[in-house]
Structures are given as structure tokens and as C-alpha cells.
N, C-alpha and C positions, 0 to 999 in steps of 0.2 A: 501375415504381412505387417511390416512394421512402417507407421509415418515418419517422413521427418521432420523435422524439429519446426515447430509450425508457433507463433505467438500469438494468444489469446487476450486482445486486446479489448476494452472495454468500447459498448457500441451501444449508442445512444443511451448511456447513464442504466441499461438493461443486463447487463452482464459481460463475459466474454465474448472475445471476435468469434461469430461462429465456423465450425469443423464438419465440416459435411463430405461427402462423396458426392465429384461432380455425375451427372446424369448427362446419361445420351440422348437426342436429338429422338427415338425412337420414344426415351423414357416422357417426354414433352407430350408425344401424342396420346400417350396413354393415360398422359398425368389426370386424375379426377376432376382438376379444376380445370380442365379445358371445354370451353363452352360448346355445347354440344345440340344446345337447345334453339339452334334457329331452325324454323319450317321447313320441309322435306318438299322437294321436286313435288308438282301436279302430275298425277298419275296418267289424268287425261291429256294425249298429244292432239297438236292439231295433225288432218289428215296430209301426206306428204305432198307436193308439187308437181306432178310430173313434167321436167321438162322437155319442148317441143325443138328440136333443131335447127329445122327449117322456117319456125313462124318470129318474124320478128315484130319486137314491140311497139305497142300501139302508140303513137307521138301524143303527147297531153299538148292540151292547148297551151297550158300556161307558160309550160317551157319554149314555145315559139313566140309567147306573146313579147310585144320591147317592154324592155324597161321604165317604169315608170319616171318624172323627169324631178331631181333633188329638190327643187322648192316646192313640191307637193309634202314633203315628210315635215313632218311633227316633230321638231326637235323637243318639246316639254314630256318629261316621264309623266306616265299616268299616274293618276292619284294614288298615297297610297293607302292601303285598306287598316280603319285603325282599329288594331288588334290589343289596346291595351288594355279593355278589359278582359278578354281573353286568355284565359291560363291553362296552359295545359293539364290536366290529370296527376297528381303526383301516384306514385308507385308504389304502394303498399308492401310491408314485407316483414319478416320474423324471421327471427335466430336461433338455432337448433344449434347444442355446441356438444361434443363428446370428446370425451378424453381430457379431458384438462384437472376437470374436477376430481378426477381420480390420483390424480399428484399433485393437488393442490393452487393450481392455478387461475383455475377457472375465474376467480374474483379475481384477482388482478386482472387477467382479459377484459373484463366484463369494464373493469374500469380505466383501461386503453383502447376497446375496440374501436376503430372508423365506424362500421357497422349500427353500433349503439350509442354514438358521442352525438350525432344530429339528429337524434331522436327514432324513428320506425318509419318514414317516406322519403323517399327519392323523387328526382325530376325522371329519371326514366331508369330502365333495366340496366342499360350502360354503367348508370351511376353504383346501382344495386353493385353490380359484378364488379368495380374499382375498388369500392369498398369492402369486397368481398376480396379481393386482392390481398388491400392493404392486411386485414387481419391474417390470412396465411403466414406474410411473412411477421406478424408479429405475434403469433403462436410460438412460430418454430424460435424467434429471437428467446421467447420467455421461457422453453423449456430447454433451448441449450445453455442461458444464462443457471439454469439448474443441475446441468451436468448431464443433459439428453442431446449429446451431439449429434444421435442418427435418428432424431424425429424428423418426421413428415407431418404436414399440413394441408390439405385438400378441401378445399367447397364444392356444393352443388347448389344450383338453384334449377331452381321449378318453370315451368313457362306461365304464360297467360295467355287466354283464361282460362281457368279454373276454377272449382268450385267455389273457392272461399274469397274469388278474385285477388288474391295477392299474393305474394312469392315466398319462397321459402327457404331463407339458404341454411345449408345445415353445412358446419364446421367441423369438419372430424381431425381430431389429434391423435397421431399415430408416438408416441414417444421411445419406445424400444428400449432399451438397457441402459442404464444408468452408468454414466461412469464416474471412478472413483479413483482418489488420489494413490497411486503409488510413492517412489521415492522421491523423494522430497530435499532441495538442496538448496544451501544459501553460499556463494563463489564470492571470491574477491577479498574478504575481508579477514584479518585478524582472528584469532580462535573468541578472545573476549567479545567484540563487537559480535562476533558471530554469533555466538551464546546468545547474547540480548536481543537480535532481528530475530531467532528463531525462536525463542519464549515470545518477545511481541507477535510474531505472526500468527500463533496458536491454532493453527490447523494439522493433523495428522495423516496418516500412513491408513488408508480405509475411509475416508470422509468422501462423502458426494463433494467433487468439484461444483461446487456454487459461487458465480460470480464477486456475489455481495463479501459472502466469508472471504475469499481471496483477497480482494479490491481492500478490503477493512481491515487486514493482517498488514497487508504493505504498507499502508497508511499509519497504522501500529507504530513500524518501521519505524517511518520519516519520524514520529514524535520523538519513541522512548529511547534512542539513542542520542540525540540533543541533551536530554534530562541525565543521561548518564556519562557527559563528558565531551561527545562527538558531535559537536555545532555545524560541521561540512559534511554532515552523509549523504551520499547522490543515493536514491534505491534506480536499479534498469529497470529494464523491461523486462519482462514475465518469460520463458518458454516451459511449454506445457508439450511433451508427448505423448500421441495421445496410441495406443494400440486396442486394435479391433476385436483380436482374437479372445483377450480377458478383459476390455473396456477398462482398462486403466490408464494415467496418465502420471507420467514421470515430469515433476514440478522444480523446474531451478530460475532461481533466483539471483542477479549480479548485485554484491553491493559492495561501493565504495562507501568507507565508514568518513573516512580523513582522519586526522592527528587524534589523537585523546590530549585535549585541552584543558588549560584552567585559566581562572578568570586573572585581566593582567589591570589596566588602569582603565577610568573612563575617559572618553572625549569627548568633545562639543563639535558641532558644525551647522550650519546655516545660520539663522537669527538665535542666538544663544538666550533663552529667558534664563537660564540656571546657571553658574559656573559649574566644572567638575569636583570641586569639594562639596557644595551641596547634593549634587546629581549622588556622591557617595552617602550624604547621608540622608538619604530618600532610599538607597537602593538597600537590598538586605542581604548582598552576598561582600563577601571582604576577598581582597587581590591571595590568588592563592589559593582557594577554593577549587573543585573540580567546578566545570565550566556545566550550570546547568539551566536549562529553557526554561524554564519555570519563574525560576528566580529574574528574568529578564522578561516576560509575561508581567509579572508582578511589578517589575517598574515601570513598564508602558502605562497599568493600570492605574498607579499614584499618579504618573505625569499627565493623566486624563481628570483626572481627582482635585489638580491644583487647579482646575478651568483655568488656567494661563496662558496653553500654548492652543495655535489652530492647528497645528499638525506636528506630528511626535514618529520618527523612526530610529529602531535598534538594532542594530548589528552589530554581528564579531566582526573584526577584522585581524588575521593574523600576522602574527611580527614574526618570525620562523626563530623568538628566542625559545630555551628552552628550559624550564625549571628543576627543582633539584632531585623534585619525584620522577623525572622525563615528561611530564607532560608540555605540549607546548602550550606560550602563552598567548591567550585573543585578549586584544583591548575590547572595550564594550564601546561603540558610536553611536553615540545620541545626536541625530538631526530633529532640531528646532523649527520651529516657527511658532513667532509670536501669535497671540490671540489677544480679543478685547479686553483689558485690565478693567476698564471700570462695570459697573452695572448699576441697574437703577429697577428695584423694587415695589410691589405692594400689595396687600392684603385686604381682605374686608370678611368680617362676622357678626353674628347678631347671636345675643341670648336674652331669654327674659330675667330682667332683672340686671344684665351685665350693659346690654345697652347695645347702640354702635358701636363699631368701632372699623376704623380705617388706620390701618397701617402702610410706612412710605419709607426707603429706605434707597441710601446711593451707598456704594461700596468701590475702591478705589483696592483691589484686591493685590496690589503689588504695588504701595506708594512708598513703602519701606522695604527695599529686596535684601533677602528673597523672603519671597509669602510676606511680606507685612504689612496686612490690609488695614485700612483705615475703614469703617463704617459710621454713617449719620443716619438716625431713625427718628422719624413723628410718628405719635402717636395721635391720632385726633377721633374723639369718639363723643356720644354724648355723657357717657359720664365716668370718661376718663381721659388727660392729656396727659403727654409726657413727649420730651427731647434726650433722645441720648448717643453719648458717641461712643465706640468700643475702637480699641486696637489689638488686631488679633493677630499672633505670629504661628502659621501651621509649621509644622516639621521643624522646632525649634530645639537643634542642635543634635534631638533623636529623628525616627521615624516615630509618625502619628503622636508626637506630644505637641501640644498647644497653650502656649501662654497668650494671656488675655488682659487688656486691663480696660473699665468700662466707669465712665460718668456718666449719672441721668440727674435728670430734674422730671419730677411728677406731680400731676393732683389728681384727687382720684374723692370722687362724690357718691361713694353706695349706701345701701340703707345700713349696712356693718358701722359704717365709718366715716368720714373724710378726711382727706391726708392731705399736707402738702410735703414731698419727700425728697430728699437731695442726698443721692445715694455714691457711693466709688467702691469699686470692686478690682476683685484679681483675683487670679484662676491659673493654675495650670493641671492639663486633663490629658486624658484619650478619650475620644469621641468617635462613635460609629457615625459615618456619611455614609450618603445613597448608595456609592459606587464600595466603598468599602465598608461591611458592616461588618463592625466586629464583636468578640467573645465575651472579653471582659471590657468594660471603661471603669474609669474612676474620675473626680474629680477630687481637687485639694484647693480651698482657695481663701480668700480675706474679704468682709466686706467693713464701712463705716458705714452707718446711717444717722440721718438728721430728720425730720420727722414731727409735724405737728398736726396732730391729730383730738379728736373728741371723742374722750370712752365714754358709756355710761356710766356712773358711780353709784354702784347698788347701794351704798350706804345714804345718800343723798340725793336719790330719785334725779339725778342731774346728768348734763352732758356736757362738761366745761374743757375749753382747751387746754392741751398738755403738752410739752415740745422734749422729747424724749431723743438720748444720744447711744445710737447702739454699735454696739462692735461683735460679728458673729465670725465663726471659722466653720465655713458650710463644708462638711465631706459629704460625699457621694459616691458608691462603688453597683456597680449593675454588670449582670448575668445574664446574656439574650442568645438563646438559642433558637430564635424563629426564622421563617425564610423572606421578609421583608420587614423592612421599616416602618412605611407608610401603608403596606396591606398586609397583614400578615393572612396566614392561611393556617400553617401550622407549628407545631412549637413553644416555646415558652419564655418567658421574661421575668428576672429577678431584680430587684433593686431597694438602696438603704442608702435614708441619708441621715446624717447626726449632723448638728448643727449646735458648737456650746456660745456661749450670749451672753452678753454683759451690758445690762441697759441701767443708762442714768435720767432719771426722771426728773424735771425742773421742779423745784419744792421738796426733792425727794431722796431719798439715800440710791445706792449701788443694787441694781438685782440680776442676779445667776441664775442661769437656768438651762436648760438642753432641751431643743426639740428634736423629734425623729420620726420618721413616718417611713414605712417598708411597703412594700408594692410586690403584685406578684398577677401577671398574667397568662394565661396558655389559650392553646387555638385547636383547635382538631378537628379536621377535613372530613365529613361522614359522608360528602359526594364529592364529584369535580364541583359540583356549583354551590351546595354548601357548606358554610363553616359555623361550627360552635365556639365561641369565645367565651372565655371567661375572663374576670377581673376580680379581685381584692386588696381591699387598701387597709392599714393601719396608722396610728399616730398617736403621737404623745407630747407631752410638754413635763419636764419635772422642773422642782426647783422651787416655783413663783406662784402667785396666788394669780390666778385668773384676771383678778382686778389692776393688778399691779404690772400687767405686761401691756403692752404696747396695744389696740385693736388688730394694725395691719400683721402680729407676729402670734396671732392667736391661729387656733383649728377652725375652719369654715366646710361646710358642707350642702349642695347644693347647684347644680347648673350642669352646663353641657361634657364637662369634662367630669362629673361628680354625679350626683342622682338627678336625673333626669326626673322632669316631671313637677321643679322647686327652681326657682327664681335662683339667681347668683348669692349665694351666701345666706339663703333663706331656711335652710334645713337648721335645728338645732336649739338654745335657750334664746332666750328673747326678751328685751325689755319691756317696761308696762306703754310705751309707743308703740310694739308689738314689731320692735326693730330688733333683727340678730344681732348677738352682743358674741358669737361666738364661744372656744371654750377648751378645753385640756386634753381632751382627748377623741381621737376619730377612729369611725368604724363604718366603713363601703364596701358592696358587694357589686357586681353587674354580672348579665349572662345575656348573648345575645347569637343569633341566628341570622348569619349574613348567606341571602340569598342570591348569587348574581346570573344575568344571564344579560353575556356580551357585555356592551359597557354599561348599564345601569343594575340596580341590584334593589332588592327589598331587607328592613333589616328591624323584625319584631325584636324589641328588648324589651327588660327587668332588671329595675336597679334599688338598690336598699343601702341607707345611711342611718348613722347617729352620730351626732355633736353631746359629746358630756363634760359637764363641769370639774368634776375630777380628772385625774391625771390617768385613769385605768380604762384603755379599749372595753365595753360591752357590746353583748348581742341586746340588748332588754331595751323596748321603748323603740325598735327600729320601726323609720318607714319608710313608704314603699311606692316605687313611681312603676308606670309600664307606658309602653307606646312603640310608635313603628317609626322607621326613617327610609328614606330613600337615597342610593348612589348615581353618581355619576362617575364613572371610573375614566378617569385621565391618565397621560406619561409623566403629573408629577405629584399623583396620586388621588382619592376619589375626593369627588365635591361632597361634603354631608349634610342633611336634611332634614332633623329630626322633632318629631311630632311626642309630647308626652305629658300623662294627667297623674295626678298624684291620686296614691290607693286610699280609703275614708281619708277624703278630703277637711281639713279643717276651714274653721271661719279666717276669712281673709286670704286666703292662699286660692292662686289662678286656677281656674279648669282646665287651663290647658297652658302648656309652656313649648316654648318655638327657637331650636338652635337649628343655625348656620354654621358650615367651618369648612376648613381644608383637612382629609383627613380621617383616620376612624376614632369612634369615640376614645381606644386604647388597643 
């Protein structure tokens, strides 16, 4: 016998609609789960009546007696009895399950059953047998959602009392024959579209009918023919025949693909924040292109990027022109809605030896359109101030390039140094953001500095002031192949910066020099929970004697970003005030073991630096911090904690050093 063409629709997020053979009214009574267990007739009769024909019954008093008269009755209900401490008995009972486990099921059951979800008691047997209901049918849904359309499902429960006084329902899954796909067909569309739904849907000719695989091939579908041209594909509905005799099922598919499109002009509609020459040069496909979802995914995700707008939607809309390839052409329509332009910032951290410090920052993120954010920062810390304003143009004239230009004014009080510094810069980069992080960055940029500060002068035991005029050309190029920003887990991080300088010292001639320091981080996951991180850093300075450069532009080593365990800038040579004078070359190592579980995390580290006077990275004379930190893991990444003592401690150096931050150490 063959069925007819019946559709297998999905039923409650479990698989196919299910296919069964209806049952007779006879098959009901026989069915195993029909409750069979209430009490049997008293075997003992009372003896029969015999009755008499001729004797008539005896008159009771009461029925002659009158009626009593209305205002005798008691209109108030009796009291009533309070039963609230009184609780009925609950119902003890256990799950005996067969068949499931032997095709894999039985754990999913286990983690849907009614039966098992409110625990092992019920209010009474009723409840037991509902619940005993319920899982029946959600056996049979689970083993036809796997291609068992002529399972059966049956319970039995036990009576009380009993031995063990509680019930015992036992689950029997009958599953029967598996069925498996036959011919297999996709209707409707074009031979190319066709090609691509039938590679997406990747199921075969002999494959168990499984919901899930099915449901996830169509779904396939709908994606990967957008990405290949077809922006309007409808997929139908499913019909599945299913036959009894060889339990196989002939599988066809309707689709309508629509035109094969390519991309034609953008538009704008509602509250516009972008015009459409910017919107193109944000977007990364060009007019003429084959038309693909990807590429339109990817602009949703900049337009989330520029925090500008509250709400962003993209659709094709078709022109029924038609291009020179025959494709036709869709505009792309971008509905707008504005969002908050401004923002208003702040930060706070603590290191030993770096101090306080409170950061505060208002951003006017579009006071120059498009993207041309104005930003105002304070600096206020105890031993450091500064005011600065930056103007930053995103997506200037490319996608992700960024020109910058930025004035500060500083002063800065450490045991290295003090500065008063009056700095202007400019920059143009690619930078990884939160939402987009990417492969390569680089930066190229110009600064001036001005700058009055007090070096030590080894030649004169002295520390007199010096006002120094510098001009550097900072590059910067970085390699991140890790899976976050702010947390990485695994992966790794490359990065070099050169920086050549030209400083003129008041009293003093012209000095050239380059500094450079390379960076190199990896991460490696050895559980879900934790990760192994490593860090190393190098640096150098050529060109200029130690003494003759600037203090704020020398190598420093030391603090929460650097070797834990050392005061800010406290690692390295040192004057006879036993104040770092900094130095020519740097050499850091870190390793550390983040532990997390849920949102807080434990995080044993070991860190190792050296500051040297010469210009040549060594390992010789390194030392050595350890200690533990604590996370608090947030949506704008973890709070940090960190606790650390330096390894043989020297004279004058803390037992213990204490950073604060947003952030992982690297």
C-alpha cells in the first residue's frame, strides 16, 4: 500500500509532523496504557430481598410528620473545619523506561519527560497517570522526529499499596523500522539555483529521515542562495511519502529561487544619519557585483559599529532593470534611525607607584558628518593631570581608515621624572573595534612635543630642568589572530612599532635616534575554563646616549601593564636617590593561568623584566614578580585585581604591589 502525499511538518521545535496509522476504537481498549488498575467488584453480595406482593410498606413517622415552620432554619453555614494544616499524602513513584536507550534517545527523554521535570511525587495517582500520558506522547514525537513513524508508546503503573508503597510506571518504546529517504527532489526552480538548494541541503538517497538534518538543509536553503545571487528565494513546504512496505520516503521540495540579481544603487529612507555616497563607502560591494547576503550582513554590522544610528534595516528592492550579464538589478535600502550622538565617559585605576587616577571623557560622535567625532578628556589622578581634545574621522574616504588629530596638555609627577608636556598629533590607521576585529592594523602618524622635564645627569649627581622640542614619526603595524579583544582565550598577537625622533635640547645641539619595541602575545585554551597566556616584549632605542634623550622618551619597566610585582617605572638602573633613571633597552616576559568560572575568574601569574643601559635586549640580571588576581567578567570586559610581590626582594622595593584596571593584563 502506498500513502499519499502527506507533509511533515515541524512539531514543537521536535521534529516532523508525525505519520502514523490511525487505530480502531477496539485498538484503544487494548491499548497498554489504559488504566486498568482500579479495584475489582466485592466478591461478597449482600443476600437478595425477597419481595412480598401483598405486604405493603410500613408508613415512617417522619414522612407524616408537618413540616417544620421557615424561621426555625439556621440561615448561617456551619463552621468551617480548618484544614490548612492538613496536607494530603503526596504519591510516591519511579520511572522504568525501555526502548529508547537502545536508539539513542533515552537522554533527551529524560531531559523532557513530565514524569521527571517536578521531581518523583505527585498529589495523587491521577497526576502520576497525566504525567504518564504526557511522556507517551512525547516518546513517540522523539522517535518519529528520527525517522520511526510506526512507533508505539505505552505505560503501566502499579497500584497501592504495595510493597515498596509507591508506584511504578514503566515506559515501553516500541520503535519498529526505521525509515529512510528515498528519492529526493527540489521543483520549481532553474537547473543553477537548483544545483545550489541541493548541495545546501546535503542529505542523501539511504539517510534516516531526521527531522533536525531535514529542518537544517532547508534552512541551508534560504541562506546560501542569497550569497550566490538569489536575494527573493521562497523555499515551500516539505512533502515527504512515506511507504510501508520498504519504509522509505520520497522527499520533494518546491522552490522558488527569484531573478539572479546584482547589486544596483543604495538608498536611504527614514531618519537618514548617512547619505548614500557615504553608505557606499562603508559598504564593500561595488554596483554590478553579483548580489550577495554576506556583503549586506557586513554593512548592517559597520552601521552597528558607528554607534550612530538606534535602528538600521537592509533590503533589496527590485527595479525589474536588467544588466548586461542578464542579471537583474536590486537597489540596496537602508532605513535609518537616528541614535544618541553624544556620550559622556569615565574610568578609574590604581597601581603602586602610578597612583590614582580618574579618567572623564564627553564625545560628540558626529559634530562633523559623517563620523567626525569631537572628543574632550580629563585626566585627574594623584600623580598625574592632563586635558586633551582629539578629532577623529572614522571611514574617512575608505572603509575602516581613520584620521585623527589630537592636542594635550600634561603634567606628570613620578619617581622617573616630571614633566610638564604640550603635545599635537595625527594619525591615520586601521584599528580593530569590539564589533569588528581585525587581521592586520597599522598606524602612520606625526607627533610635536614640548616638554619640560628633570633628568638625572650622571656626570653631575644632579637633576636640573630641561625643556626639550621633539618631533617623532610613530609607525605601528599588528597581527591578531585571537578570538577577542578584551578576553582573549585563544590565538595569538603580533605587533612593531618604529618611531625615528629628532630632539632639540635647550643649551644643546640636534639628537636622532629610533626607538622600537615588538610585542608578541598567544593564548591556549587547555579546558573550557582555563586559559594559558603568554606575553613578550622587546625594545630598543639606537642613535643617542641615554643621558641625552628626553626621561619621558626613554625604556621604563615595571607596573600593572609590565612586571607585576614593581612599582610604575620602578624596574631597572637607578639613581643614587634610588630613583629609576630608565634606559636603552627592554626585555619582559609574562605567563599566566586564567581561571574562570561564570563571571569571576582566579588568575596565578609570573612576570620577568630588565631595563639596560645599552641599546641591546638581554636575558642577564632579569627579575622576577609572581602573584594572583581576580576577575570580574562584564559585557565590556573583565574588572582586574591584581595582587604581586617581587622574587629576592631588594632594599627599598614594596612587598607587595596592588593594580586595578579594566581589562586583561595583555
Amino acid at each position: 500500500m502506498r500513502f499519499s502525499s502527506l507533509r511533515l511538518m515541524c512539531s514543537a521545535g521536535m521534529g516532523l509532523a508525525s505519520i502514523a496509522n490511525a487505530q480502531s476504537n477496539d485498538a484503544l481498549l487494548s491499548d497498554p496504557a489504559f488504566d486498568a488498575s482500579l479495584p475489582p467488584l466485592s466478591a461478597t453480595a449482600a443476600p437478595p430481598v425477597e419481595a412480598t406482593p401483598d405486604a405493603a410498606p410500613a408508613a415512617d413517622p417522619e414522612l407524616t410528620a408537618p413540616l417544620p415552620s421557615m424561621a426555625t432554619f439556621d440561615t448561617n453555614p456551619p463552621p468551617a473545619t480548618d484544614t490548612a494544616d492538613e496536607k494530603a499524602p503526596e504519591v510516591r513513584y519511579k520511572l522504568v523506561i525501555e526502548g529508547l536507550k537502545a536508539i539513542g534517545l533515552e537522554s533527551e527523554f529524560r531531559d523532557l519527560s513530565a514524569l521527571l521535570s517536578d521531581g518523583r511525587d505527585a498529589a495523587n495517582a491521577a497526576q502520576v497517570s497525566a504525567r504518564a500520558d504526557e511522556d507517551v506522547q512525547l516518546a513517540e514525537r522523539l522517535m518519529r522526529s528520527e525517522g520511526y513513524y510506526d512507533a508505539i508508546a505505552s505505560t503501566t503503573i502499579d497500584t497501592l499499596p504495595n510493597a515498596t508503597n509507591s508506584l511504578t510506571v514503566q515506559l515501553k518504546a516500541t520503535p519498529g523500522p526505521r525509515y529512510s529517504l528515498g528519492d529526493i527532489r527540489i521543483t520549481g526552480a532553474e537547473p543553477e539555483p537548483t544545483g545550489i538548494a541541493r548541495e545546501a541541503l546535503a542529505i542523501k538517497t539511504g539517510d534516516p529521515i531526521v527531522a533536525a538534518d531535514i529542518q537544517s538543509g532547508e534552512a541551508k536553503i534560504a541562506l546560501r542562495l542569497p550569497e550566490a545571487g538569489y536575494p527573493f528565494v521562497k523555499v515551500g513546504q516539505r512533502d515527504i511519502l512515506l511507504d510501508e512496505r520498504n519504509h522509505r520516503g520520497d522527499y520533494s521540495l518546491p522552490v522558488d529561487a527569484g531573478p539572479k540579481s546584482s547589486f544596483g544603487s543604495i538608498r536611504t529612507d527614514g531618519d537618514p544619519v548617512f547619505t548614500p555616497d557615504h553608505l557606499t563607502v562603508i559598504s564593500r560591494f561595488d554596483r554590478g557585483e553579483l548580489y550577495d547576503s554576506r556583503q549586506i550582513d557586513d554593512l548592517r554590522q559597520a552601521l552597528i559599529a558607528t554607534s550612530l544610528l538606534g535602528t538600521s534595516a537592509i533590503e533589496p528592492v527590485r527595479t525589474g532593470q536588467k544588466a548586461a550579464d542578464g542579471t537583474e538589478i536590486v537597489d540596496v535600502l537602508v532605513t535609518q534611525t537616528k541614535g544618541p550622538a553624544r556620550q559622556l565617559a569615565a574610568s578609574a585605576g590604581y597601581g603602586t607607584g602610578e597612583g590614582i587616577k580618574l579618567t572623564g571623557s564627553w564625545t560628540h560622535r558626529n559634530m562633523f558628518p559623517p563620523e567626525g567625532a569631537l572628543t574632550v578628556e580629563a585626566v585627574a589622578g594623584t600623580l598625574q593631570q592632563s586635558l586633551g581634545t582629539t578629532f577623529r574621522r572614522s571611514n574617512a574616504g575608505q572603509r575602516d581608515r581613520v584620521f585623527a588629530l589630537g592636542a594635550s596638555v600634561a603634567r606628570q609627577d613620578f619617581d622617573a621624572y616630571n614633566a610638564q608636556t604640550l603635545t599635537l598629533s595625527g594619525s591615520l590607521s586601521r584599528q580593530s573595534t569590539p564589533i569588528f576585529q581585525k587581521r592586520w592594523t597599522w598606524s602612520v602618524g606625526g607627533e610635536l612635543i614640548a616638554t619640560r622635564e628633570t633628568p638625572f645627569e650622571a656626570a653631575t649627581l644632579d637633576r636640573d630642568r630641561n625643556t626639550y622640542f621633539i618631533a617623532a614619526i610613530p609607525l605601528q603595524i599588528g597581527y591578531d589572530r585571537s578570538n577577542s579583544q578584551l578576553d582573549p582565550t585563544k590565538g595569538f598577537r603580533l605587533s612593531a612599532r618604529v618611531s625615528p625622533e629628532a630632539q632639540k635640547r635647550s643649551g644643546g645641539g640636534f639628537d636622532f635616534y629610533g626607538r622600537m619595541l615588538a610585542e608578541g602575545s598567544a593564548y591556549y585554551p587547555i579546558s573550557d575554563a582555563i586559559t594559558l597566556a603568554g606575553r613578550a616584549r622587546v625594545g630598543s632605542i639606537l642613535g643617542a646616549a641615554r643621558d641625552d634623550i628626553a626621561p619621558s622618551r626613554r625604556l621604563y619597566s615595571g607596573g600593572g601593564g609590565s612586571v607585576r610585582g614593581f612599582g610604575y617605572q620602578q624596574l631597572g638602573p637607578k639613581d643614587i636617590d634610588d630613583k629609576p633613571i630608565g634606559g636603552r633597552s627592554l626585555t619582559e616576559f609574562a605567563l599566566e593561568a586564567r581561571y574562570r568560572f561564570g563571571d569571576y575568574g582566579i588568575v596565578p601569574f609570573f612576570d620577568a623584566g630588565r631595563v639596560g643601559e645599552s641599546s641591546t635586549p638581554s636575558i642577564k640580571n632579569m627579575r622576577y614578580g609572581a602573584g594572583i588576581g581576580v576577575r570580574y567578567y562584564t559585557n565590556f570586559g573583565p574588572f582586574r585585581i591584581d595582587v604581586a610581590t617581587p622574587i629576592n626582594r631588594q632594599p627599598g622595593e614594596s612587598k607587595l604591589a596592588l593594580y586595578i584596571s579594566i581589562g586583561q593584563a595583555f
